[in-house]
N, CA, C and O atoms as CSV, one atom per row, in Angstrom:
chain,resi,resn,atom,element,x,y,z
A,1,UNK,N,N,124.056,104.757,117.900
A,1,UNK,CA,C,123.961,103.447,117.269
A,1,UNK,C,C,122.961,103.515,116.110
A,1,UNK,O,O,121.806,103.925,116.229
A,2,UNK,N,N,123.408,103.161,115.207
A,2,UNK,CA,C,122.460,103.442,113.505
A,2,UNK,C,C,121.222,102.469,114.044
A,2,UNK,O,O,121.341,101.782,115.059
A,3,UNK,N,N,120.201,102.497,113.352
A,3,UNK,CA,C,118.869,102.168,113.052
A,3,UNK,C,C,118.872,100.574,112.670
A,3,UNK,O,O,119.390,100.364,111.573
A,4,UNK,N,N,118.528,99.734,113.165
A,4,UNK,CA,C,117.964,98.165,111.758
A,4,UNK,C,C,117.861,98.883,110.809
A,4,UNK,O,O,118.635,98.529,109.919
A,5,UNK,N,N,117.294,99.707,110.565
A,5,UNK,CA,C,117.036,100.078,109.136
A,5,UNK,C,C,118.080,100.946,108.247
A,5,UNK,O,O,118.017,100.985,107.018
A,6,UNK,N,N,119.080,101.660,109.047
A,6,UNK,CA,C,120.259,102.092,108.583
A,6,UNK,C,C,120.930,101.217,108.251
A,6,UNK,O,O,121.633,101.390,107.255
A,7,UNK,N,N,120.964,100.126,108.858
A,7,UNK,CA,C,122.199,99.007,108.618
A,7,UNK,C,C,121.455,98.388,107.470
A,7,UNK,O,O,122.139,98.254,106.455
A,8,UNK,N,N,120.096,97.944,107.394
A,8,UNK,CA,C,119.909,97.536,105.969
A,8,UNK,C,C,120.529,97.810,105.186
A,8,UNK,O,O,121.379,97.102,104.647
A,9,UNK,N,N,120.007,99.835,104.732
A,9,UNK,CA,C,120.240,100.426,103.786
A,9,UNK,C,C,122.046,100.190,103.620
A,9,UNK,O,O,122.480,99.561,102.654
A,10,UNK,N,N,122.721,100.611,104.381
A,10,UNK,CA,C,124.104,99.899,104.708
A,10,UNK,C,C,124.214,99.069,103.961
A,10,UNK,O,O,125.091,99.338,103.140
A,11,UNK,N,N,123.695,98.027,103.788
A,11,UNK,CA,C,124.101,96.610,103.197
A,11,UNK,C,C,124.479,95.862,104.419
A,11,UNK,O,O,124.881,94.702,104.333
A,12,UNK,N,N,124.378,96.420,105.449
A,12,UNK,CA,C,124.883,95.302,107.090
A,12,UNK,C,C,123.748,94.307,106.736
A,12,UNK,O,O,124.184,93.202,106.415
A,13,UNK,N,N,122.779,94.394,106.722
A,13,UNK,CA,C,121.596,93.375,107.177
A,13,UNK,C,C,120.996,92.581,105.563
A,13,UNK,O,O,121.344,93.026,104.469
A,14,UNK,N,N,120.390,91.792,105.667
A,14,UNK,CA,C,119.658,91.623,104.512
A,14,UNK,C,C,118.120,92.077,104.131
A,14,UNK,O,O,117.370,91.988,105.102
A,15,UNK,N,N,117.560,92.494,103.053
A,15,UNK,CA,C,116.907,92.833,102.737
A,15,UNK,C,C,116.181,92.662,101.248
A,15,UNK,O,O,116.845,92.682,100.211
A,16,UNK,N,N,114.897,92.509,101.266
A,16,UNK,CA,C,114.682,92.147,99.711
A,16,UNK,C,C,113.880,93.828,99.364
A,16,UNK,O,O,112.802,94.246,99.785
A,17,UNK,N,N,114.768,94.424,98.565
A,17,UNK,CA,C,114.239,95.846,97.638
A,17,UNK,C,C,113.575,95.764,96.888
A,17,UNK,O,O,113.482,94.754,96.190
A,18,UNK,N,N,112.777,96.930,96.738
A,18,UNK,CA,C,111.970,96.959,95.503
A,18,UNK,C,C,111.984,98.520,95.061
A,18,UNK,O,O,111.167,98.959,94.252
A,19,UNK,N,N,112.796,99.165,95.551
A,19,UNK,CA,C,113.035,100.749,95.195
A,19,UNK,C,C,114.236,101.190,95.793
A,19,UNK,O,O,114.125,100.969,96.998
A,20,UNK,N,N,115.350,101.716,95.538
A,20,UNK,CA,C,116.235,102.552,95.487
A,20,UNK,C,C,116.310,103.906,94.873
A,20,UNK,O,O,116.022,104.084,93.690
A,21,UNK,N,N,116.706,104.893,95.694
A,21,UNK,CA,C,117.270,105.948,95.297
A,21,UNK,C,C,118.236,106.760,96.110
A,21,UNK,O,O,119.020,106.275,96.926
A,22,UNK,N,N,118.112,108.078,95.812
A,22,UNK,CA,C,119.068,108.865,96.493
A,22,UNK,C,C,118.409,109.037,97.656
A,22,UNK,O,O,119.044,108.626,98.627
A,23,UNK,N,N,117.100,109.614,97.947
A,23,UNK,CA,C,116.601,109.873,99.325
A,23,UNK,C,C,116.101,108.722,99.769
A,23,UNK,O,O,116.155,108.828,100.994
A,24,UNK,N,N,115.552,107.471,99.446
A,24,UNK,CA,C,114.713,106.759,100.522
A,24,UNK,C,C,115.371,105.062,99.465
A,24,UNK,O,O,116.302,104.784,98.709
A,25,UNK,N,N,114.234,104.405,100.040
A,25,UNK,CA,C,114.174,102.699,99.907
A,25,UNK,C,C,112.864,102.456,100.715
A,25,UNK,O,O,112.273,102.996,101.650
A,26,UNK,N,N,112.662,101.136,99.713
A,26,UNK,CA,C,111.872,100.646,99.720
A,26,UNK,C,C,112.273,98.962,100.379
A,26,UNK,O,O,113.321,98.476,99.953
A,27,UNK,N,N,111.728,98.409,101.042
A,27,UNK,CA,C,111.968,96.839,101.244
A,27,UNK,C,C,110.798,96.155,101.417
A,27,UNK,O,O,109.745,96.792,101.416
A,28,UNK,N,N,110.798,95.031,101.558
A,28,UNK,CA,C,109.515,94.218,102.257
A,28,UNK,C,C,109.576,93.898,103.540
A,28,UNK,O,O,110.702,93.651,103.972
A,29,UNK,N,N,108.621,93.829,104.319
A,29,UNK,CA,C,108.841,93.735,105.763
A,29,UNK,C,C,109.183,92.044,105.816
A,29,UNK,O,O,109.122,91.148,104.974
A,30,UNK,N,N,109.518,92.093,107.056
A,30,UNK,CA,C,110.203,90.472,107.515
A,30,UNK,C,C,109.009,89.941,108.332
A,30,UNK,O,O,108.835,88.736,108.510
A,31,UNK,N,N,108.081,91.031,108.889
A,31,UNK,CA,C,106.891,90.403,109.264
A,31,UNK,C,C,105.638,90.906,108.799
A,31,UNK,O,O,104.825,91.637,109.366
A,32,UNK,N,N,105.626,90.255,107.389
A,32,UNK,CA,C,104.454,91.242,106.598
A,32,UNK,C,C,102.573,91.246,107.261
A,32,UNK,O,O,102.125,90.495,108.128
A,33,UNK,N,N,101.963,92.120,106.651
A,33,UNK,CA,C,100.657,92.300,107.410
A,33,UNK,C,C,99.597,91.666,106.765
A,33,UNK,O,O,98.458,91.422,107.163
A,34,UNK,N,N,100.472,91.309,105.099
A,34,UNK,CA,C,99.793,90.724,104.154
A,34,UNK,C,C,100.543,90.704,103.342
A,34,UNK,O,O,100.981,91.834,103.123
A,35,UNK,N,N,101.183,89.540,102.393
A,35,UNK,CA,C,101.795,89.960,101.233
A,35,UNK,C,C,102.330,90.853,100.316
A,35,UNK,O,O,101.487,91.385,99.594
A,36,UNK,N,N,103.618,91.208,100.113
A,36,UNK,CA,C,103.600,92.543,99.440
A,36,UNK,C,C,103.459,94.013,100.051
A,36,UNK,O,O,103.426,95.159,99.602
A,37,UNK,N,N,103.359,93.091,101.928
A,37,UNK,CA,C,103.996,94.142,102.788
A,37,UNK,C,C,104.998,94.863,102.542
A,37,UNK,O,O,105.996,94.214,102.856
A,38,UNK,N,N,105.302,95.958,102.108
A,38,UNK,CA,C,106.454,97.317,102.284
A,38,UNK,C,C,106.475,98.210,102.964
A,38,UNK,O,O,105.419,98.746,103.298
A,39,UNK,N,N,107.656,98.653,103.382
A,39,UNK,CA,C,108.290,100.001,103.755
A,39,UNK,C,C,109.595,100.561,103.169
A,39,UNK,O,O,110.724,100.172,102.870
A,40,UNK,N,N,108.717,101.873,103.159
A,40,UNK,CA,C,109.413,102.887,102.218
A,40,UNK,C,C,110.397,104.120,103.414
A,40,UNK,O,O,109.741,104.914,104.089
A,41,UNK,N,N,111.482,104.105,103.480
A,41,UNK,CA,C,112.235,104.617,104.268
A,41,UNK,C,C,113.334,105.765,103.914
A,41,UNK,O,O,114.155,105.527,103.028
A,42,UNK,N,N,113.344,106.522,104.334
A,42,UNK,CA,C,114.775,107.717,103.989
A,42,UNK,C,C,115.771,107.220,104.474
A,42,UNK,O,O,115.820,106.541,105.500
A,43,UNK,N,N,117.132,107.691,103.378
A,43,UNK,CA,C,118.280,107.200,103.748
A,43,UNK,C,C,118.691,107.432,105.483
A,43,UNK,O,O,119.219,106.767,106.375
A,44,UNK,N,N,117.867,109.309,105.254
A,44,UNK,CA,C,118.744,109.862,106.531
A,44,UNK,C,C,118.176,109.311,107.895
A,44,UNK,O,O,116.945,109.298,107.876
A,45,UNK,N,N,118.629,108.933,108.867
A,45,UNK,CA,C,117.945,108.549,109.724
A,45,UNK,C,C,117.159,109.631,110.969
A,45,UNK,O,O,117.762,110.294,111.813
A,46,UNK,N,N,115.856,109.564,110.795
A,46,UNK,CA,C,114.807,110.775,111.640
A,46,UNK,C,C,114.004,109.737,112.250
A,46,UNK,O,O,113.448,108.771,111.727
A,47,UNK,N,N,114.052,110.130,113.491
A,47,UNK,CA,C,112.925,109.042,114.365
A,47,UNK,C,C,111.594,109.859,114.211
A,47,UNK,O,O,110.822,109.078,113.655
A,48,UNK,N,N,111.201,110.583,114.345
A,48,UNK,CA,C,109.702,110.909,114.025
A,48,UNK,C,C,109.559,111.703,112.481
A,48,UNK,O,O,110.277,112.606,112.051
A,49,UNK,N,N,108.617,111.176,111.946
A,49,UNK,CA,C,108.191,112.093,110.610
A,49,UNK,C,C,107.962,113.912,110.687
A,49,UNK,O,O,108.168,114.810,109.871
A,50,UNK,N,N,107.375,113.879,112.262
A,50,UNK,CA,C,107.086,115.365,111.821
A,50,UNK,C,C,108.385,116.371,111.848
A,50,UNK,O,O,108.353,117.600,111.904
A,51,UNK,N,N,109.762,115.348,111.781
A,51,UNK,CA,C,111.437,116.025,112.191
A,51,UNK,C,C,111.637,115.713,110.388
A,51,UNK,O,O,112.828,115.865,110.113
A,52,UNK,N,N,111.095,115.463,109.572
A,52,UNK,CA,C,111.527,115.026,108.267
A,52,UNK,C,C,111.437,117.132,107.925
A,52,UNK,O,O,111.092,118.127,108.564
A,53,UNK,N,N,111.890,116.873,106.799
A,53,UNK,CA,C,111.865,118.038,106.187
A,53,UNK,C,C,111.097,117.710,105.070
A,53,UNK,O,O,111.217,116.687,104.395
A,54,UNK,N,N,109.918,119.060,104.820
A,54,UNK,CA,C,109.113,118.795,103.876
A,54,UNK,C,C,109.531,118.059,102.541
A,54,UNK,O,O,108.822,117.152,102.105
A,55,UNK,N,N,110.361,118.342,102.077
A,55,UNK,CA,C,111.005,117.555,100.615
A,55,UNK,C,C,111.103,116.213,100.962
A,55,UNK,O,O,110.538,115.482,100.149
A,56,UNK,N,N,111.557,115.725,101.765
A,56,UNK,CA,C,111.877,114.432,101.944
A,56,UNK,C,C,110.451,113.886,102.321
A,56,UNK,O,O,110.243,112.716,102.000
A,57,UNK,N,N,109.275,114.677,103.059
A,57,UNK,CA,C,108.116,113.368,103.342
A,57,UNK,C,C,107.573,113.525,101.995
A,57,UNK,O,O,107.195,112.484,101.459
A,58,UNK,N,N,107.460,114.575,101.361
A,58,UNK,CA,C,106.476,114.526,100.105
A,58,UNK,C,C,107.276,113.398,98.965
A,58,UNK,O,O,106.715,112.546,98.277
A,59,UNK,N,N,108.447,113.649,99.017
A,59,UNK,CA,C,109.073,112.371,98.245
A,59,UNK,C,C,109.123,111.192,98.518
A,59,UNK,O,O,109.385,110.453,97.569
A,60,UNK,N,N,108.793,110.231,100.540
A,60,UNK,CA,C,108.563,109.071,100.934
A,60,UNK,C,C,107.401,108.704,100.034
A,60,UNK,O,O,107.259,107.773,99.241
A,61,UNK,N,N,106.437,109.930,100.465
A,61,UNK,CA,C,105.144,109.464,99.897
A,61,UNK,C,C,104.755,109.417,98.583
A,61,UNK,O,O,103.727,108.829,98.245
A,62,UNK,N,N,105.654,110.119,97.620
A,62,UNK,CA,C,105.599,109.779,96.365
A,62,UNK,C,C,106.236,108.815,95.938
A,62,UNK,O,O,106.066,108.575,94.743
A,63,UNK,N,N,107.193,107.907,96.717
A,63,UNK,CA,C,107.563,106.577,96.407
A,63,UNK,C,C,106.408,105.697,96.877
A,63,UNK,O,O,105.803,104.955,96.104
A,64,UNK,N,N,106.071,105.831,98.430
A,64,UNK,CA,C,105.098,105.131,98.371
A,64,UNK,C,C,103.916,105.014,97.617
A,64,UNK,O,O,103.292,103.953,97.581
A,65,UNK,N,N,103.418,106.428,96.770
A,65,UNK,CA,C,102.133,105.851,95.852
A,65,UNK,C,C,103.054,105.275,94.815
A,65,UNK,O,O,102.252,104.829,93.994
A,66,UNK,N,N,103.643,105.149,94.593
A,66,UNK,CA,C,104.310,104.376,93.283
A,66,UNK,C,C,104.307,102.985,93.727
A,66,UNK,O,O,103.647,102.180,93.070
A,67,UNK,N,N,105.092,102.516,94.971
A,67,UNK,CA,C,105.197,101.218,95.369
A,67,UNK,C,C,103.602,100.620,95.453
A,67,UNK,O,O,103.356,99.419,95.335
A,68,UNK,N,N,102.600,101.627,95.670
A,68,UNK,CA,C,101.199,101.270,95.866
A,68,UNK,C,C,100.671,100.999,94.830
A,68,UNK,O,O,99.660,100.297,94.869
A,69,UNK,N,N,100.977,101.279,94.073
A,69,UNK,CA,C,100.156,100.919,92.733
A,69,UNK,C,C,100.993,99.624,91.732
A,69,UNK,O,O,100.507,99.056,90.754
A,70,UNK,N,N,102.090,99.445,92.213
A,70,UNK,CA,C,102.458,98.166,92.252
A,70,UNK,C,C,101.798,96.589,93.178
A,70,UNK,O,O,101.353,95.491,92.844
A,71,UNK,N,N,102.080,97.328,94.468
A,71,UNK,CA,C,100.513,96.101,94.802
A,71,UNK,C,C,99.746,96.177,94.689
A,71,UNK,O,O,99.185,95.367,95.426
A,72,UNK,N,N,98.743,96.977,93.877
A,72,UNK,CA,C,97.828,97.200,93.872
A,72,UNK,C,C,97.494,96.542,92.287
A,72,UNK,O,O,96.321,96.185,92.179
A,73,UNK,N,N,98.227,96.362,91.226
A,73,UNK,CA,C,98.264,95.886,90.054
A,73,UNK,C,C,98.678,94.263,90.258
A,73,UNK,O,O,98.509,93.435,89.364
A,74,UNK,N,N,99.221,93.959,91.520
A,74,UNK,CA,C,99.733,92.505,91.456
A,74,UNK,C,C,98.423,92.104,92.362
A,74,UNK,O,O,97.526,91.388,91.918
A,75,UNK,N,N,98.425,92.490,93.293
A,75,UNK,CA,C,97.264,91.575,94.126
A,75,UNK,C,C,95.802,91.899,94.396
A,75,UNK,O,O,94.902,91.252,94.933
A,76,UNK,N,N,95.856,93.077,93.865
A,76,UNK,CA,C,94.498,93.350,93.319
A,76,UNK,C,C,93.666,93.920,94.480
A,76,UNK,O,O,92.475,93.621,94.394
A,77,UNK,N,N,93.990,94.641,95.508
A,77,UNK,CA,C,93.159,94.118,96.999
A,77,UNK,C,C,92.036,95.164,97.040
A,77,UNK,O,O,92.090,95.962,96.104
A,78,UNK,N,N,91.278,95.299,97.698
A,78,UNK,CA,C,90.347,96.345,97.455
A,78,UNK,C,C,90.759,97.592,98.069
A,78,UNK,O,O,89.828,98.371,98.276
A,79,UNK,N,N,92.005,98.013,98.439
A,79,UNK,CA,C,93.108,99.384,98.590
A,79,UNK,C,C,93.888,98.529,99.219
A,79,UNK,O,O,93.821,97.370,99.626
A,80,UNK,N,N,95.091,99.913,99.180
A,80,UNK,CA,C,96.387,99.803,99.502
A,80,UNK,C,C,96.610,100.977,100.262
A,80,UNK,O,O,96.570,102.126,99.825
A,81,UNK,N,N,96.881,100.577,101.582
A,81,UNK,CA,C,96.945,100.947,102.880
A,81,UNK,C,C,98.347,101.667,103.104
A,81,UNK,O,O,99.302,101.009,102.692
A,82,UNK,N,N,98.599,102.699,103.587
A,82,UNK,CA,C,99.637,103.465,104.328
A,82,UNK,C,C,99.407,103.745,105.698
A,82,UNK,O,O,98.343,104.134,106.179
A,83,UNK,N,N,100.708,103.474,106.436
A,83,UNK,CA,C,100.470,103.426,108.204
A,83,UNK,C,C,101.910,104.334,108.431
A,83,UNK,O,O,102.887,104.047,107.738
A,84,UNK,N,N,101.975,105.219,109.231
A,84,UNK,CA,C,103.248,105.836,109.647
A,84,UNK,C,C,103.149,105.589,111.291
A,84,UNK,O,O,102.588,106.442,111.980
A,85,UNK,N,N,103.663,104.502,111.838
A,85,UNK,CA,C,104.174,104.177,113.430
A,85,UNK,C,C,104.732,104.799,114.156
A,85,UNK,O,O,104.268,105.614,114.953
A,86,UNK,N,N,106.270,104.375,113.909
A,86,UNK,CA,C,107.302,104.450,114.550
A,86,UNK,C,C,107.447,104.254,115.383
A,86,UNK,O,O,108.399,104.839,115.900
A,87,UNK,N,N,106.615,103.233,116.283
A,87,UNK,CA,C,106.936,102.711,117.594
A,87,UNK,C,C,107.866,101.742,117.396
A,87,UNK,O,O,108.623,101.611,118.358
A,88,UNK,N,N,108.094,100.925,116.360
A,88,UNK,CA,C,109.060,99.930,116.614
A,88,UNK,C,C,110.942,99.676,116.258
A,88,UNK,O,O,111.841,98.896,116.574
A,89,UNK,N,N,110.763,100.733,115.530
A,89,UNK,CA,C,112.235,101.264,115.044
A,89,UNK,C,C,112.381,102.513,114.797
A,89,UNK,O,O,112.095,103.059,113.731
A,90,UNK,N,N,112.945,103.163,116.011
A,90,UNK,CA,C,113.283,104.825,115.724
A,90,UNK,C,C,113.910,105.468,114.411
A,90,UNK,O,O,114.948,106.128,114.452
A,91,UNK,N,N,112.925,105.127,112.794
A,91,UNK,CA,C,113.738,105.760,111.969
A,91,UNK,C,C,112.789,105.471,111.166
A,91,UNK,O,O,112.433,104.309,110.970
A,92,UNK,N,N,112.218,106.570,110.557
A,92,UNK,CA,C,110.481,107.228,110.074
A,92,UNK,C,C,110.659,105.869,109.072
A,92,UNK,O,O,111.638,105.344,108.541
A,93,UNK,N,N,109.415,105.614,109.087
A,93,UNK,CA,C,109.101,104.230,107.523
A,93,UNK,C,C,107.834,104.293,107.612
A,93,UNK,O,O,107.190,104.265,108.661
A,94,UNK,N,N,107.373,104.390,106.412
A,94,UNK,CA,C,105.867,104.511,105.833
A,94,UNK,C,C,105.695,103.049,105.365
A,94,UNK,O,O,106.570,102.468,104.723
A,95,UNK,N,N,104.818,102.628,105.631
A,95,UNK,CA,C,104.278,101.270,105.846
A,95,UNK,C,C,103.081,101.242,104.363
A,95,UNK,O,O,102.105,101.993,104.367
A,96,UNK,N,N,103.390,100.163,103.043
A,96,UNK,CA,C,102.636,100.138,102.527
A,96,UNK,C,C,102.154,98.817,102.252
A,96,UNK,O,O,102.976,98.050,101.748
A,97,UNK,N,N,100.781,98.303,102.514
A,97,UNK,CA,C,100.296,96.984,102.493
A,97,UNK,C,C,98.985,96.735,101.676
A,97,UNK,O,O,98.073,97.429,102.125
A,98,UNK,N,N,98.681,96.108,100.817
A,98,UNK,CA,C,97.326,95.376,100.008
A,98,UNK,C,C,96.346,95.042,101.671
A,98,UNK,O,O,96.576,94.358,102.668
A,99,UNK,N,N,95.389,95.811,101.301
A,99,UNK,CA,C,93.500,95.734,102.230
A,99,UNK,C,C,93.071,94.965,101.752
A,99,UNK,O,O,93.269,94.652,100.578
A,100,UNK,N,N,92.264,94.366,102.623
A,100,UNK,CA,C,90.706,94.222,102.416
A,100,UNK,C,C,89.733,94.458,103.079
A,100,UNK,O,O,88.615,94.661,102.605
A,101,UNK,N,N,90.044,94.465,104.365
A,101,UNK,CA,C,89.431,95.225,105.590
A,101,UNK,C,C,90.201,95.463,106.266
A,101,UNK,O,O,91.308,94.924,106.276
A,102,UNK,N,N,89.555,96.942,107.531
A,102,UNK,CA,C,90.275,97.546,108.523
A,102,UNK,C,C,91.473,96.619,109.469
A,102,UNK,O,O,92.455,97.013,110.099
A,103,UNK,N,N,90.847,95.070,109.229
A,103,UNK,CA,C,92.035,94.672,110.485
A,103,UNK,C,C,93.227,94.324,109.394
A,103,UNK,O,O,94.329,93.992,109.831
A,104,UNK,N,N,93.126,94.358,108.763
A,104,UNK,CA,C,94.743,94.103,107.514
A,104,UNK,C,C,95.838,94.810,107.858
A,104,UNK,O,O,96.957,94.338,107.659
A,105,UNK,N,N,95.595,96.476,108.622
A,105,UNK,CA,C,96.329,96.828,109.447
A,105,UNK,C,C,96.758,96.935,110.497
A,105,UNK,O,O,97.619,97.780,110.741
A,106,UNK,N,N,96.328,96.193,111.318
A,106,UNK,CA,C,96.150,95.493,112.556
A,106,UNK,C,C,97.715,94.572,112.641
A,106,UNK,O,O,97.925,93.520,112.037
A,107,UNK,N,N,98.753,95.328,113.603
A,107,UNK,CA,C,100.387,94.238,114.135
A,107,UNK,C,C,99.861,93.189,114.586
A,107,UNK,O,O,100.478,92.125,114.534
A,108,UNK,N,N,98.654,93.274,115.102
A,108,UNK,CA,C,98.395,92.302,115.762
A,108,UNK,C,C,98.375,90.840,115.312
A,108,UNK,O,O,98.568,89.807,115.953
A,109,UNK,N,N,97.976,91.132,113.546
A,109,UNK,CA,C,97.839,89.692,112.631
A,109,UNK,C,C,99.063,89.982,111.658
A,109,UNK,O,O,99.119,89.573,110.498
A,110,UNK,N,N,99.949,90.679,112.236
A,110,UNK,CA,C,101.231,90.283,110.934
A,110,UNK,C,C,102.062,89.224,111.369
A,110,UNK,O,O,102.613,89.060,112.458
A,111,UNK,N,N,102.065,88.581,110.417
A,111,UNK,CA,C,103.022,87.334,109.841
A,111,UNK,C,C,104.642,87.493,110.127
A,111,UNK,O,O,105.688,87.774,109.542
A,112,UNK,N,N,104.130,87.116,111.439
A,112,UNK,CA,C,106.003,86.649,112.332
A,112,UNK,C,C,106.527,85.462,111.798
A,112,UNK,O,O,107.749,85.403,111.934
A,113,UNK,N,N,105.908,84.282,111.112
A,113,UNK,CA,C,106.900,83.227,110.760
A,113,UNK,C,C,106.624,83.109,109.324
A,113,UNK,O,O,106.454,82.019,108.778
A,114,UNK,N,N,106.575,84.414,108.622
A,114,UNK,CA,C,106.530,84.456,107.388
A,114,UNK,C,C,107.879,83.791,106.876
A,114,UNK,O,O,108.849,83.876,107.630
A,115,UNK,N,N,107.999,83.257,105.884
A,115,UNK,CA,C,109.363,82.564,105.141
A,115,UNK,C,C,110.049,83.226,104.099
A,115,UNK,O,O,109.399,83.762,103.201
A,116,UNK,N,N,111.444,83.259,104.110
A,116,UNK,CA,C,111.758,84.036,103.339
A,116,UNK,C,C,112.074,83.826,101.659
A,116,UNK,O,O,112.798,84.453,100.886
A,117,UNK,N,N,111.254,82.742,101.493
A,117,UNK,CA,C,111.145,82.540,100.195
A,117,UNK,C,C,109.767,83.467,99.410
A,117,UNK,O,O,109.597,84.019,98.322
A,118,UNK,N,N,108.909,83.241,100.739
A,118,UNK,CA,C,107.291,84.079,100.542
A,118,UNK,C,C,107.945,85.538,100.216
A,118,UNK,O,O,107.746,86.006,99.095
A,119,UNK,N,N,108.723,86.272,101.166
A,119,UNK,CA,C,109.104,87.453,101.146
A,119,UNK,C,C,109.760,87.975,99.555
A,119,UNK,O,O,109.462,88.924,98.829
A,120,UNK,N,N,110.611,87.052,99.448
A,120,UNK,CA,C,111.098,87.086,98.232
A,120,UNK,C,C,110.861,87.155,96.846
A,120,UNK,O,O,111.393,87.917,96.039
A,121,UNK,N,N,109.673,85.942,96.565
A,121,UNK,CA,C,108.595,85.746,95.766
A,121,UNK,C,C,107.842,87.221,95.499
A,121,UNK,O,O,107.922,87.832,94.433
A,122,UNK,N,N,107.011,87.721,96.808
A,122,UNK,CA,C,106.119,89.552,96.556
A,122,UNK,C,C,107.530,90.457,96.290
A,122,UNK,O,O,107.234,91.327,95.471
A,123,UNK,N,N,108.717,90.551,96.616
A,123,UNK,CA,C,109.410,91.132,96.081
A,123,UNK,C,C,109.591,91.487,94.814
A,123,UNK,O,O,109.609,92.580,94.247
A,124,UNK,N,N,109.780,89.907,94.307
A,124,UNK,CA,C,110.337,90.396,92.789
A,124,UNK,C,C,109.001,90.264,91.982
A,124,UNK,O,O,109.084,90.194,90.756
A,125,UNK,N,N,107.539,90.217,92.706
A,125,UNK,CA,C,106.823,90.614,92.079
A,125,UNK,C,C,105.995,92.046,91.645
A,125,UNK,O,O,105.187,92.345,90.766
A,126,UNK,N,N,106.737,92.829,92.894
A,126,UNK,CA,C,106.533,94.109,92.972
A,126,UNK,C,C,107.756,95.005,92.179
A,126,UNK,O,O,107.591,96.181,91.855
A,127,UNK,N,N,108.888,94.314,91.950
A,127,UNK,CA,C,110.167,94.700,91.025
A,127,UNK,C,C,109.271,94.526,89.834
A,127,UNK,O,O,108.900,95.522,89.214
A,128,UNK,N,N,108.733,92.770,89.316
A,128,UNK,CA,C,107.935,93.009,87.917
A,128,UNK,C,C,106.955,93.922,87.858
A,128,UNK,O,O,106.680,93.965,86.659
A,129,UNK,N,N,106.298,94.638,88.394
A,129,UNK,CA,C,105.328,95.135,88.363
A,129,UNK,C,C,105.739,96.678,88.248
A,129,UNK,O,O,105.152,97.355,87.404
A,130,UNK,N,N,106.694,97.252,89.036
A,130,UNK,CA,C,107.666,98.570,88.780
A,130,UNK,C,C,108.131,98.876,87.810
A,130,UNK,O,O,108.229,100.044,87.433
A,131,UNK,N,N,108.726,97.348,86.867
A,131,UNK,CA,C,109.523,97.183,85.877
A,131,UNK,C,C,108.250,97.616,84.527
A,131,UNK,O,O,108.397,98.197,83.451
A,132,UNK,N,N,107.331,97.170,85.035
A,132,UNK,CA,C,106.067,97.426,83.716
A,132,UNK,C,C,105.773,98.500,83.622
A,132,UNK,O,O,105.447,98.874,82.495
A,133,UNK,N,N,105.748,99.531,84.792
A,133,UNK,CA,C,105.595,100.620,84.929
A,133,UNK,C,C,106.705,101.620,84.522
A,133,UNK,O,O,106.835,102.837,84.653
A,134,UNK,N,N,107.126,101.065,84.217
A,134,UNK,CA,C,108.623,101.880,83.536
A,134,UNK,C,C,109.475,102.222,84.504
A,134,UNK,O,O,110.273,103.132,84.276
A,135,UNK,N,N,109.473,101.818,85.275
A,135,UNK,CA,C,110.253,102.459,86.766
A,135,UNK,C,C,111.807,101.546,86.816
A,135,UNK,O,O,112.036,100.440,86.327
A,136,UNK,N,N,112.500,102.225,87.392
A,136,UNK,CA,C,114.281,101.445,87.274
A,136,UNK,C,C,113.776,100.423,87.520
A,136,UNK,O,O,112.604,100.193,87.818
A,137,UNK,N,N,115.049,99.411,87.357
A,137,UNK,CA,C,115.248,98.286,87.846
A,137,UNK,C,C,115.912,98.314,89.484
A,137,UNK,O,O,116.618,99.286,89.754
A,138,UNK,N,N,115.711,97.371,90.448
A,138,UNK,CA,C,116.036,97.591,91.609
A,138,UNK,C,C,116.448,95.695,91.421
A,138,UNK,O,O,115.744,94.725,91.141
A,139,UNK,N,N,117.889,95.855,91.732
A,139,UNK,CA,C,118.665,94.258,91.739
A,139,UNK,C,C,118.037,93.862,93.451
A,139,UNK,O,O,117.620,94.731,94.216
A,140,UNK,N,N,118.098,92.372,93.786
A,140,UNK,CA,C,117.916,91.909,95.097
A,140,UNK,C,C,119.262,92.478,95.981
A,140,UNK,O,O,119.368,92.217,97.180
């Protein structure tokens, strides 16, 4: 049975993007930790990172510093945080979120009745912010 996150990439589910390519994606989480919550994900589906093949993590993570320095130009936070889980969906996603202190990464305070207009809004502000950076365009 494919991943939530396969079926995103799929187009089964909905999702607001802010990076496409051939190996991975980028989305915003549905229960962000802070605004401008992302995860950056490979097409292929691998439940643990250390099963990735070197090319593919060094390229998550070179999307993710890219997506990072997009929140990091919009919301300014005093860093931008990377978390690799995988306890909650068997299919590797690098977690990138705007700090300000240690509990910012903390599930414990992410935003379960976040709205999906909020979600939407850090989306296409992290698309403008990609877009300045010279980086493709990524449609909703």
């Amino acid at each position: 049975m494919a991943s939530v996150f396969t079926r995103i990439i799929q187009g089964e589910l909905p999702a607001h993007f802010v990076w496409k390519d051939e190996r991975c994606v980028s989305f915003l989480s549905t229960a962000p930790l802070k605004p401008g919550h992302a995860l950056v994900v490979p097409r292929e589906e691998v439940d643990h990172w250390l099963d990735l093949d070197p090319e593919t993590m060094k390229h998550l993570t070179g999307v993710a510093q890219i997506v990072g320095r997009a929140i990091q130009a919009e919301w300014s936070p005093a860093k931008v945080g990377t978390l690799i889980l995988g306890l909650e969906v068997p299919h590797v996603h690098v977690h990138v979120t705007p700090i300000w202190s240690p509990t910012d990464m903390d599930f414990a305070n992410a935003n379960h009745a976040a709205k999906a207009e909020e979600i939407a809004d850090a989306a296409r502000k992290i698309r403008g912010q990609l877009r300045a950076m010279g980086r493709p365009e990524v449609s909703e």
